[in-house]
C-alpha positions in Angstrom: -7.2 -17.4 15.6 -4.4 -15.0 14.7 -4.5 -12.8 11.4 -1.9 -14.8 8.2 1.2 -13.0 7.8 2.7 -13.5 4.5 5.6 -11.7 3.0 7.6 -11.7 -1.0 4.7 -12.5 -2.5 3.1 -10.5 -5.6 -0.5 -9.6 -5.9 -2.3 -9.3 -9.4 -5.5 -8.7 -11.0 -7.3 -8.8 -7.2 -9.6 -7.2 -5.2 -9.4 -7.4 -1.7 -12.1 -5.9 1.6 -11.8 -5.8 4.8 -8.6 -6.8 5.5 -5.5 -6.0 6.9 -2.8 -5.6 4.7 1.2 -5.0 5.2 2.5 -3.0 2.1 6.3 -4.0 2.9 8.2 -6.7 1.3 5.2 -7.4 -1.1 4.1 -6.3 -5.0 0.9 -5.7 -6.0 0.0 -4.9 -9.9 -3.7 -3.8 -10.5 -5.0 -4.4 -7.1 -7.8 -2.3 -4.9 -8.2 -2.5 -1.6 -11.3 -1.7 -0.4 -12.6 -0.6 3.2 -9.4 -2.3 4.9 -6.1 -1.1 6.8 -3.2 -0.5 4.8 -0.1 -0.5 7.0 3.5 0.5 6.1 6.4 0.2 7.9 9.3 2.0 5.5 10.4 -1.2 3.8 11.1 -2.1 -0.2 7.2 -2.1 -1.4 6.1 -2.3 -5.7 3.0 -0.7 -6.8 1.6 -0.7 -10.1 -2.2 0.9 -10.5 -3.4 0.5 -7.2 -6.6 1.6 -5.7 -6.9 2.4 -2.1 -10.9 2.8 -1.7 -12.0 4.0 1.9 -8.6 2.7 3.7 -7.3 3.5 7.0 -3.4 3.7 6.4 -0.9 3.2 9.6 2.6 4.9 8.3 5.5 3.9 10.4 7.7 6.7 9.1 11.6 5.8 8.6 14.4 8.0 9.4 16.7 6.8 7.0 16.1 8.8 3.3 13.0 7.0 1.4 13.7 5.7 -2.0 11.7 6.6 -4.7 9.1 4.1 -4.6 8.8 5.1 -0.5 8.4 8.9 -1.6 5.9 8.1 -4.6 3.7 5.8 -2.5 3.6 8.0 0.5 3.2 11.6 -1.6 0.5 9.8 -3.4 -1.4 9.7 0.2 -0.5 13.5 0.9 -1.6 14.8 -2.4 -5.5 12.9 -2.1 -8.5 15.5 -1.4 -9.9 13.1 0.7 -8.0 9.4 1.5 -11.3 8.0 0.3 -9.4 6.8 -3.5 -6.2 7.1 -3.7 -4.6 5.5 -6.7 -0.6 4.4 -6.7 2.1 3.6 -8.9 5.3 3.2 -7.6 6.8 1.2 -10.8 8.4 3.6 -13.6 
């Protein structure tokens, strides 16, 4: 049976493990993701205080210039020690 795809939808106050999870065209608000595979594609994404916890991230870079959400979210994954807990907020 094939994986649910679900887009525009906004996450809160939720813990999720072992999944797969598509960052674009979704918002997420004091969410950890634990032990799954975070993949991002370039698109409009809104993070506020999430936890990435032993992810796997798939980055399908953009050649257009990122916004500033784009750029926080994905200097956030540069600047971890270790990609084992990274913790995001894209929302000013």
């Amino acid at each position: 049976m094939p994986g649910i795809v679900s887009r525009y939808n906004i996450f809160q106050d939720s813990r999720f493990e072992k999944c797969i999870v598509d960052l674009d065209r979704q918002a997420f608000k004091d969410v950890t993701f634990t032990n799954s595979v975070v993949r991002y594609h370039g698109g409009a994404v809104s993070l506020s205080n999430v936890t990435f916890v032993n992810c796997r991230f798939v980055l399908d870079l953009f050649s257009a210039p990122a916004s500033q959400p784009q750029q926080l979210l994905l200097l956030a994954l540069l600047q971890s020690p270790d990609l084992r807990t990274v913790n995001v907020s894209t929302d000013s």
